[in-house]
Backbone as JSON, one array per atom type, in Angstrom:
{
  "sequence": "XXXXXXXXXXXXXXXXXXXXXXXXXXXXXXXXXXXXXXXXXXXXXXXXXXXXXXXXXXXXXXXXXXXXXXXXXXXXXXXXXXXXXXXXXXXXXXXXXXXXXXXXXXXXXXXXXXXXXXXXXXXXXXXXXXXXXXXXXXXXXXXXXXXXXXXXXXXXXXXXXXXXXXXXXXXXXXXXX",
  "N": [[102.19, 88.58, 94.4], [103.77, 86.81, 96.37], [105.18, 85.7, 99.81], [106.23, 84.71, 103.07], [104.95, 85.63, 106.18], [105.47, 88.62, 107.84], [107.47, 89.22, 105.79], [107.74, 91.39, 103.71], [105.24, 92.4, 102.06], [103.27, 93.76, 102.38], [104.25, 95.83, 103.3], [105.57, 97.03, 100.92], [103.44, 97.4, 99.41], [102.53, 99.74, 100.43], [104.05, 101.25, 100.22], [104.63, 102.0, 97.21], [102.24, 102.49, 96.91], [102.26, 104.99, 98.07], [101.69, 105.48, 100.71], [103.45, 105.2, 102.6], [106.72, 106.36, 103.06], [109.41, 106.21, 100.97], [112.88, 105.04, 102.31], [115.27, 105.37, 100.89], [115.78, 106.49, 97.7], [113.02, 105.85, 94.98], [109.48, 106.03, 94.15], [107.45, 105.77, 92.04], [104.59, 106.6, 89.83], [102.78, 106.22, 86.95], [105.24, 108.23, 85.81], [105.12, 109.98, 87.5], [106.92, 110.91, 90.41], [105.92, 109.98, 93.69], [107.12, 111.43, 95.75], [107.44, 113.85, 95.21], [104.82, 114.99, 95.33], [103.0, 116.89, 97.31], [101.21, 116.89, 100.67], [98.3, 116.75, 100.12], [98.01, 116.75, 97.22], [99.18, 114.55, 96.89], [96.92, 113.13, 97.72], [94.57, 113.25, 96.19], [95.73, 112.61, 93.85], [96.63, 109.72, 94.25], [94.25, 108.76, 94.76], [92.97, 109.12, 92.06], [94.67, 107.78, 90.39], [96.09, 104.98, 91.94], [94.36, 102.56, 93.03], [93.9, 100.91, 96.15], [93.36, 97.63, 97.62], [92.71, 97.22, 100.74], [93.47, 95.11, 103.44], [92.13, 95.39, 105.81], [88.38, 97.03, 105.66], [88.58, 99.34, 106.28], [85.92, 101.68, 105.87], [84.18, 104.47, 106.04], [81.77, 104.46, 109.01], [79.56, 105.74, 109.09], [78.19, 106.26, 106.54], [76.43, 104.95, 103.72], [76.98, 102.31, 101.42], [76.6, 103.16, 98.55], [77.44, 105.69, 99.71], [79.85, 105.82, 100.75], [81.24, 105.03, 97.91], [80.72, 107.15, 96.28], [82.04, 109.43, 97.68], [84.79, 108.3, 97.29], [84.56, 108.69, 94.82], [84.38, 111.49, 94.7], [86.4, 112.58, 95.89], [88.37, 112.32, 94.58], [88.58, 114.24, 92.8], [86.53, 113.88, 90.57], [83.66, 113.56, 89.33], [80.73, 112.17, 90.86], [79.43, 108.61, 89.95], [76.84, 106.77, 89.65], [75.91, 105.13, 88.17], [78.2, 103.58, 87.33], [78.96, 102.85, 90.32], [76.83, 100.84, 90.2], [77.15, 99.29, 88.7], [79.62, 97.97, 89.44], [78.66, 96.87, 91.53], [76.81, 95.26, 91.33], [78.8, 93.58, 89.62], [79.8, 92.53, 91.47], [78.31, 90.9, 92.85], [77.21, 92.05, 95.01], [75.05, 94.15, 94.58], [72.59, 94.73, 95.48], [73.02, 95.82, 98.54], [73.58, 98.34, 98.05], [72.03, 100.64, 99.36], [73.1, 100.2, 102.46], [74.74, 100.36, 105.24], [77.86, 100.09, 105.86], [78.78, 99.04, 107.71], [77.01, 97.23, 108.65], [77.42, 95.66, 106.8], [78.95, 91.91, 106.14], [81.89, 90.54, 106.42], [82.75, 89.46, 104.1], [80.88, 90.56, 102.38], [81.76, 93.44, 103.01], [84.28, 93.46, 102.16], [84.05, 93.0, 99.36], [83.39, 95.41, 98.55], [85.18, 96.73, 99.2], [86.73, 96.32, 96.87], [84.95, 97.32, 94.79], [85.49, 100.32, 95.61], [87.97, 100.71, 95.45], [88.4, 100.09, 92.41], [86.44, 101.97, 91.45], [87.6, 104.13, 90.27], [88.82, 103.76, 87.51], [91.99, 102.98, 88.26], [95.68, 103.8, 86.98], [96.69, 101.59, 88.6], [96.45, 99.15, 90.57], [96.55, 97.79, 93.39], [96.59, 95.3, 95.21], [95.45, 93.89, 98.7], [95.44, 90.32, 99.49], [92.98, 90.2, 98.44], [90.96, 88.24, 98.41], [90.44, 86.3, 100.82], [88.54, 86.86, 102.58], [86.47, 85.38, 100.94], [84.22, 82.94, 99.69], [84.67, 80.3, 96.93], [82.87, 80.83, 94.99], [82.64, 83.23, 94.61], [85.4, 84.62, 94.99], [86.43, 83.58, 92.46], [85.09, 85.55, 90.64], [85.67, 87.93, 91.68], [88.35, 87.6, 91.23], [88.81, 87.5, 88.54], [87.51, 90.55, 87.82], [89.06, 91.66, 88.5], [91.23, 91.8, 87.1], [89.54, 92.11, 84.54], [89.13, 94.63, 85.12], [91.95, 96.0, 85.26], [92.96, 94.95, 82.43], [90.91, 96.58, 80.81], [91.08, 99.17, 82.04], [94.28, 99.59, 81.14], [95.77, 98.83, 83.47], [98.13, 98.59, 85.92], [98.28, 95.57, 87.79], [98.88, 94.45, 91.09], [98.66, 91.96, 93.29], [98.45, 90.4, 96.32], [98.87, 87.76, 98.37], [98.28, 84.71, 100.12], [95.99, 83.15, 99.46], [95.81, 80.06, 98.32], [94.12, 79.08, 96.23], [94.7, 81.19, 94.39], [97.72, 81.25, 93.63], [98.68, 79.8, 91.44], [97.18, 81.0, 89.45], [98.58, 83.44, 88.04], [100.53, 84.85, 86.4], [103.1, 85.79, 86.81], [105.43, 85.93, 89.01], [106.29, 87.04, 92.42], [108.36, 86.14, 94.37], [108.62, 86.96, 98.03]],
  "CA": [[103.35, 88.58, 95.25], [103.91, 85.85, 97.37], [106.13, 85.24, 100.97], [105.97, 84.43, 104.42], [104.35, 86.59, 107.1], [106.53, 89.61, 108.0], [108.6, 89.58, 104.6], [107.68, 92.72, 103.37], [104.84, 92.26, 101.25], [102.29, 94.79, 102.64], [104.71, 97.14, 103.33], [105.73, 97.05, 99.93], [101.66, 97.92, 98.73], [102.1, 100.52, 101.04], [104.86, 101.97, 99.74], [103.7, 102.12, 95.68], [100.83, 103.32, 97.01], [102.65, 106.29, 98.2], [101.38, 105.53, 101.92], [104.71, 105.03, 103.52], [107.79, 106.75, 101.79], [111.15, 105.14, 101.0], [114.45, 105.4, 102.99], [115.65, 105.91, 99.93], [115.19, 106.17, 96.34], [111.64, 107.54, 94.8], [108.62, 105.15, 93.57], [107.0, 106.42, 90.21], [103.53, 105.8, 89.34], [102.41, 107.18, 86.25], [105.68, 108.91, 86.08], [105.21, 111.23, 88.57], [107.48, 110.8, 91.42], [104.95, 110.15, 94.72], [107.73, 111.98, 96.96], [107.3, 115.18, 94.97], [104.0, 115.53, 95.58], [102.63, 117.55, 98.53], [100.5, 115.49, 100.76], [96.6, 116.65, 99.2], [98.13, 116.21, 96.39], [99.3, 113.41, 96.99], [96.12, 112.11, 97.96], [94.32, 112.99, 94.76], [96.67, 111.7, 92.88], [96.02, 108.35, 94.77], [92.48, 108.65, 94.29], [92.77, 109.15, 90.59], [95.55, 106.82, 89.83], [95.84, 104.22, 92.27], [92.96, 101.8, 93.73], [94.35, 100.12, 96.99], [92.55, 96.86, 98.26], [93.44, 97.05, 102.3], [93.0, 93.95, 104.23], [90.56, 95.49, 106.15], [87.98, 97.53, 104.83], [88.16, 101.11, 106.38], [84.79, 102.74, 105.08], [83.56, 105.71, 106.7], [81.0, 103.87, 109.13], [78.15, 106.35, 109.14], [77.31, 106.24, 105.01], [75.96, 103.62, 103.03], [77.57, 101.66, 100.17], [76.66, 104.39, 97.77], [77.6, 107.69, 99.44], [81.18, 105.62, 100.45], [82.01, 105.08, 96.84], [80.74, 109.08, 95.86], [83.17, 109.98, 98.2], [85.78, 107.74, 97.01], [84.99, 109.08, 93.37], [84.64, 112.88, 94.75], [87.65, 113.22, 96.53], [89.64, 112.02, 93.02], [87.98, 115.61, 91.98], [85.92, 113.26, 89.87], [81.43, 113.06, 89.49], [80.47, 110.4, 91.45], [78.35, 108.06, 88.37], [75.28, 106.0, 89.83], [76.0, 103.75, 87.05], [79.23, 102.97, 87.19], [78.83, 102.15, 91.12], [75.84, 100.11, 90.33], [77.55, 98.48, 87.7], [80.86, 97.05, 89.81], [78.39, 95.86, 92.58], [76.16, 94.26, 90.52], [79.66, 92.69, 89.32], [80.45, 91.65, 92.57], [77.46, 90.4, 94.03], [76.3, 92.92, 96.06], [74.24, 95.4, 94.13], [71.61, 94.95, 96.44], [73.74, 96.1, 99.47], [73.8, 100.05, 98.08], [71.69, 101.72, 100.14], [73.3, 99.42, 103.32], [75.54, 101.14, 105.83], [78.76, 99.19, 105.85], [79.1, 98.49, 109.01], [75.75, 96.35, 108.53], [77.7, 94.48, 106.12], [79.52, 90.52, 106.68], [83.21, 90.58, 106.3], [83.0, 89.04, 102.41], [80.41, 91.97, 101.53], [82.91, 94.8, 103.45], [85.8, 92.97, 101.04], [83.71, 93.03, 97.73], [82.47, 96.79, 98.21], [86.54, 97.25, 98.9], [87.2, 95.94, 96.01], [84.16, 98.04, 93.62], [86.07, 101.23, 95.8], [89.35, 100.66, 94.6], [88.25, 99.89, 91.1], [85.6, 102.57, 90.55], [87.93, 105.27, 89.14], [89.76, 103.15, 87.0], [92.84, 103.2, 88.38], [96.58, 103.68, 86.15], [97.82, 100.49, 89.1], [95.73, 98.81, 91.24], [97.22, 97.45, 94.82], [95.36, 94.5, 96.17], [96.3, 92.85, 99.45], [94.7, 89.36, 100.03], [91.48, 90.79, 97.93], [90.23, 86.89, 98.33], [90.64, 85.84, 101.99], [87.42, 85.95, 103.04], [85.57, 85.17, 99.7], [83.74, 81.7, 99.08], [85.11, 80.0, 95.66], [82.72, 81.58, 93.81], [83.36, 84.93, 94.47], [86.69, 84.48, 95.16], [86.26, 83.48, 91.24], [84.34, 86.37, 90.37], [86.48, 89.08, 92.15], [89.35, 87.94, 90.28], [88.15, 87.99, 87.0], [86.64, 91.45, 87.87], [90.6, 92.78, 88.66], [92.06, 91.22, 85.81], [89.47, 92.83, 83.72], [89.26, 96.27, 84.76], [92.72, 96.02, 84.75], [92.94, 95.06, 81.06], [90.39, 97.86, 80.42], [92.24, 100.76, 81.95], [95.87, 99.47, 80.99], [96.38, 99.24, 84.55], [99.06, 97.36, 86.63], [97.49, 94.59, 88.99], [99.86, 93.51, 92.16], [97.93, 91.06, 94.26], [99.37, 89.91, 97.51], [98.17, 86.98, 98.51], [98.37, 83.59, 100.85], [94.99, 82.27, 98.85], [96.31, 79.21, 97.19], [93.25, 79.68, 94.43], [95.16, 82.29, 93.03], [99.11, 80.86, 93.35], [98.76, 79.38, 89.84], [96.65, 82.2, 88.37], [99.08, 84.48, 87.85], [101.77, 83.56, 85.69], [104.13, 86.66, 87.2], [105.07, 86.01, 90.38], [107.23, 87.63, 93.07], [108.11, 85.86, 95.94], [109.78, 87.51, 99.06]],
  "C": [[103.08, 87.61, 96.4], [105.36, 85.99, 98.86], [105.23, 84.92, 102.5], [105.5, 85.85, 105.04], [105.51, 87.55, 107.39], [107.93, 90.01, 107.12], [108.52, 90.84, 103.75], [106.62, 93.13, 102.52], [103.58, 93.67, 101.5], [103.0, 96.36, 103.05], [105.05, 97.52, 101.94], [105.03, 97.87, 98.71], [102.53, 99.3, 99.34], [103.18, 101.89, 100.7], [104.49, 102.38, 98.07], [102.35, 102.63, 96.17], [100.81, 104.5, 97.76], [101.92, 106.85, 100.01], [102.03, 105.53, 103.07], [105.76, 105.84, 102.24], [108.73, 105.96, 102.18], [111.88, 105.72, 101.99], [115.72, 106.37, 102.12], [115.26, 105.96, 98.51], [113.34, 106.53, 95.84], [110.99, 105.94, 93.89], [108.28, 106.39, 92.71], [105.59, 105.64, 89.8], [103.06, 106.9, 88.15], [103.35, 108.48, 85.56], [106.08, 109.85, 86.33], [105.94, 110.54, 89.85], [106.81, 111.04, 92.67], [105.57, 111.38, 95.63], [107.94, 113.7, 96.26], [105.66, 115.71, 94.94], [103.32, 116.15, 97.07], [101.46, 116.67, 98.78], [98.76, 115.81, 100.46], [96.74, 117.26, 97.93], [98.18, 115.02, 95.7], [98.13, 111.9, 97.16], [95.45, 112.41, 96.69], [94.7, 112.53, 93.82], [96.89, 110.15, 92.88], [94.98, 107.67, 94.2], [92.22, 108.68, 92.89], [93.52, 107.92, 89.67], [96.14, 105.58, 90.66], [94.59, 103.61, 93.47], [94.0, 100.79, 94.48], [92.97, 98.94, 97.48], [93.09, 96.37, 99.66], [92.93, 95.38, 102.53], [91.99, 93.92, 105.02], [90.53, 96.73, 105.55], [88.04, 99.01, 105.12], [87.29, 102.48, 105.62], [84.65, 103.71, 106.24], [82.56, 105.33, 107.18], [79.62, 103.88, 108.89], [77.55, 106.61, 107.71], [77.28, 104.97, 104.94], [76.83, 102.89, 102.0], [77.9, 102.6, 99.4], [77.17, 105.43, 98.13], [79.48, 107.23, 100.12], [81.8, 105.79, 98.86], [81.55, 106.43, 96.14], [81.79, 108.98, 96.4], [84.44, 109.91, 97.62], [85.8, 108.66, 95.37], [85.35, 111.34, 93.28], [85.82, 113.65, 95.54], [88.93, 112.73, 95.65], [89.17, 113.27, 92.1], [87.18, 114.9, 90.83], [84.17, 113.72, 89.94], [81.64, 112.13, 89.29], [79.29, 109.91, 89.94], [77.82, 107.2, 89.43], [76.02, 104.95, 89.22], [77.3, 102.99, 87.52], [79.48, 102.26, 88.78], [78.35, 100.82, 91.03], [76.05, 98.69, 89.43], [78.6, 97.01, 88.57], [79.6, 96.5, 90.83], [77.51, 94.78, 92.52], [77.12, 93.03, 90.43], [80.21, 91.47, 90.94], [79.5, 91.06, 93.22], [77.09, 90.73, 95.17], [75.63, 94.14, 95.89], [72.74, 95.68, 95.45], [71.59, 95.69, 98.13], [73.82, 97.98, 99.34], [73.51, 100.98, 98.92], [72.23, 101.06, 101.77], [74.59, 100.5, 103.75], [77.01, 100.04, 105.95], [79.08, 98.75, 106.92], [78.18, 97.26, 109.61], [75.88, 95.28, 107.5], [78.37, 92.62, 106.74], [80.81, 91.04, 105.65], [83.34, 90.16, 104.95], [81.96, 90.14, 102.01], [81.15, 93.21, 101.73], [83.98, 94.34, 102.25], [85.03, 93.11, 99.66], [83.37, 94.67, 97.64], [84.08, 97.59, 98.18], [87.2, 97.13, 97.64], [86.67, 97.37, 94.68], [85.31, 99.32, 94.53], [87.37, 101.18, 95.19], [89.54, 100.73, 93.07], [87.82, 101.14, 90.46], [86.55, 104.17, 89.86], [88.82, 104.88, 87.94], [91.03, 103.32, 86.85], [94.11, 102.63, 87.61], [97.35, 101.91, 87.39], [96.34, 100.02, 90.19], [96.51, 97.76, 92.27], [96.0, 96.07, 95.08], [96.02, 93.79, 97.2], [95.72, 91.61, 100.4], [93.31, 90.07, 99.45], [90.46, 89.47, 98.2], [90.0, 86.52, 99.58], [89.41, 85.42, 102.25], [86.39, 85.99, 102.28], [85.33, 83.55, 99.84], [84.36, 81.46, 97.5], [84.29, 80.59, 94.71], [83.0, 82.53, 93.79], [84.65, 85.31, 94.76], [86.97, 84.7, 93.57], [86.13, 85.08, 90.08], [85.05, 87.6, 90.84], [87.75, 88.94, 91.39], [89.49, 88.25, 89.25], [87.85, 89.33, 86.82], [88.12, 92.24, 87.63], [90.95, 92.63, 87.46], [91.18, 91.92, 84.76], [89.38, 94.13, 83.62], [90.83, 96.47, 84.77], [93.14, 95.87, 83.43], [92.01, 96.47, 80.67], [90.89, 99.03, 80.68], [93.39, 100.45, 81.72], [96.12, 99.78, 82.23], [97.5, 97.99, 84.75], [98.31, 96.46, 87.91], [98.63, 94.12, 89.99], [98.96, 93.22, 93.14], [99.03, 90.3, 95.17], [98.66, 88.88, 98.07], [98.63, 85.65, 99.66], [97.26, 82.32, 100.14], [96.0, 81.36, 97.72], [95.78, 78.89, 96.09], [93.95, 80.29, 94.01], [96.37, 81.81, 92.98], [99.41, 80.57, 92.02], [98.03, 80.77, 88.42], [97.27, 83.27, 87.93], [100.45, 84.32, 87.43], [103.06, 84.59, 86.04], [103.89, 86.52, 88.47], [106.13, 86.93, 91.21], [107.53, 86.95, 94.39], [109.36, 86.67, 97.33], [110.31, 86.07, 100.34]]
}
């Protein structure tokens, strides 16, 4: 999804991601209607079925890499997996970062560990907004590839919001506001 600054594009996430409600009319993910769910419901139901990628990273400052993404997987009523952490951060180029408190991270490792959080329950839609910004070309590279395929692997939906002109062409569905 493409537009100008203040066109609606993050409110938009924020809405499908059942973080703002409508005025009117009812979003549907999974078809379950977000606005019939009660709100810790609502948030499990988040946590299980969609993976948001914020702009900034809002971890919980005082854990590490690892006991953020438990959380993330134990508050989707899920068991947190070792592996499957160890796996996306490997993917992203920051496996080495696990036991690291996030707040001890650099603004492109806070954005790649947002990324493995969003991903690691394999979510039915996945939200991203500006997932690239402050990535170098390779991992800019490497993070997209990563959406696009856990998206193909869970049959999810991918909406990327973006300004990165790397990705303008990569995405042969566009939306512009």
């Amino acid at each position: 999804m493409l537009g100008q600054s203040g066109s609606g594009k993050t409110t938009l996430l924020h809405l499908l991601g059942g973080l703002l409600s409508p005025q009117s009319g009812e979003v549907k993910v999974s078809d379950t209607p977000l606005s019939s769910l009660s709100s810790g419901k609502l948030d499990k139901f988040r946590g299980q079925k969609i993976g948001i990628i914020f702009q900034k990273s809002h971890f919980v400052r005082s854990l590490t890499v690892a006991e953020n993404l438990m959380l993330t997987q134990q508050l989707a009523g899920l068991k947190p997996s070792m592996k499957r952490i160890s796996e996306l951060l490997d993917r992203l180029n920051v496996g080495h970062k696990l036991y690291s408190r996030t707040d001890r991270l650099s603004q492109g490792e806070q954005q790649r560990v947002a990324i493995a959080r969003a991903l690691i329950n394999q979510p039915a839609v996945i939200l991203a907004d500006e997932p690239t910004s402050a990535l170098d070309d390779i991992n800019c590279e490497e993070v997209i590839n990563l959406l696009e395929e856990e998206a193909e692997k869970a049959e999810a939906t991918l909406l990327v919001v973006t300004h990165d002109g790397r990705l303008k062409e990569r995405f042969k569905n566009q939306i512009n506001l």
